[in-house]
N, C-alpha and C positions, 0 to 999 in steps of 0.2 A: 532830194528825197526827203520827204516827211517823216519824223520822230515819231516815233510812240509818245504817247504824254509822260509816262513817268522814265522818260529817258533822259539820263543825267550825260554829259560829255559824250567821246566816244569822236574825236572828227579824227579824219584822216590825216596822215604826217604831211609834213612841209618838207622843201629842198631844207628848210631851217630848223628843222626838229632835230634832235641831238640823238634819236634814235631812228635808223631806217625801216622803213616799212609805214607800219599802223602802231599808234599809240595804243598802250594798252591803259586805258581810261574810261571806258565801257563799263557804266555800273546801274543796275534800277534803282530806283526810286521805291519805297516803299511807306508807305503811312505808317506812322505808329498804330499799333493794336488801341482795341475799344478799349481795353482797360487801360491802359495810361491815359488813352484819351478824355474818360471820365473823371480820373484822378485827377487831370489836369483841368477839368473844369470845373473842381469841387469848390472851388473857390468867388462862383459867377453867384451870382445871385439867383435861387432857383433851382441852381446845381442840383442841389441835391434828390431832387427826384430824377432827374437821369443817371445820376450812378447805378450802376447794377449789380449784378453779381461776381462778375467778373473782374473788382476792381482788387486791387493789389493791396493786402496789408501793410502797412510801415513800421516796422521793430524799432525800436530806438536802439540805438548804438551801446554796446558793452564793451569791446574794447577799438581801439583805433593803435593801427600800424603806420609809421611813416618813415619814410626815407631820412636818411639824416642830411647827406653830402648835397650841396644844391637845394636841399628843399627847407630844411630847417637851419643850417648854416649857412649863411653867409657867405660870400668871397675869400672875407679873411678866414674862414672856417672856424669863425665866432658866431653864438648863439645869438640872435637879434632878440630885440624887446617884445617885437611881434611874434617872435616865434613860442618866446618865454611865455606871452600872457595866452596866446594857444592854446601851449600844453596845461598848464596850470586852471586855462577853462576847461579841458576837458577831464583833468583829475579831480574838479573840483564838483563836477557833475558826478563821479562816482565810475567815470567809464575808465576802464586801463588804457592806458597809452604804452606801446612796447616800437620800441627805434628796432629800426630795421639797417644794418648798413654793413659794408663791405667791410669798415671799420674792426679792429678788434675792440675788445668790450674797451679797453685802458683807452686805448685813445678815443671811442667816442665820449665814456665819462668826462676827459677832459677837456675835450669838446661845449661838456653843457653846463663846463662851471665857468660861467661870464661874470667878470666885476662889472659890466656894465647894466648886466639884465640876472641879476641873479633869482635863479628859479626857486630855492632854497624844496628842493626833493633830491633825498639820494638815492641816486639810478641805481646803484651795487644794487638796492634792495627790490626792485622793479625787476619786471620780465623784461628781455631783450634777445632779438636776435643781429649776432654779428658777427664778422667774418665770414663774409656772403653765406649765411646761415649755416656755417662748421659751430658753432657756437650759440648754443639756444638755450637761453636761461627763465626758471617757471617765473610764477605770479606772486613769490618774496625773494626773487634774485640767484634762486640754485641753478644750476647748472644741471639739464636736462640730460 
């Protein structure tokens, strides 16, 4: 049997398929919309008489949320030097950085005081949320 073109997977199970029946892996294809598309070409040479109107604004960024466990610490649940000069480019851009983590506030502060990558910002005074968000602190560190 012949596909649709924008037909992505979708085959029938095997005696080896770990589920009986029909996999469920059945999805279209669809193109991205004209306006990313043109976004996406605004960079070609020319570009810029095919954008339209349709293309998509870009805000810059004013604050940035991120995970702490796994994404910004490490294994040992130490702060990396990579993660240190991150945050530091992004506070030094002027954009807030607020940690986000299962963490209570105590333990992710001590969390991001590394002798090895020392960030020299105190979080007390930073917005945060912690303890999978029972605990949500403003934009100088109060308690929401």
């Amino acid at each position: 049997m012949r596909r649709p073109s924008g037909w992505v997977g979708g085959a029938a199970s095997s005696p080896s398929s770990p589920r009986g029946g029909r996999l469920d892996t059945h999805a279209w294809y669809e193109p991205p919309r004209a306006a990313f598309t043109t976004v996406a070409a605004g960079n070609a040479p020319g570009a810029a008489d095919a954008i339209s109107d349709d293309t998509v604004d870009i805000v810059p960024a004013t604050v940035v949320f991120s995970d702490v466990d796994g994404t910004l610490l490490n294994s040992e649940g130490k702060l990396s030097a990579t993660s240190c000069d991150a945050i530091r480019s992004v506070l030094d851009k002027g954009v807030m950085f607020v940690p986000a983590t299962g963490k209570c506030r105590a333990g992710a502060l001590a969390a991001f005081e590394s002798d090895e990558a020392p960030l020299g910002v105190d979080f007390g005074k930073l917005p945060g949320v912690y303890c999978n968000g029972l605990q949500v602190f403003g934009r100088t560190g109060e308690l929401v």
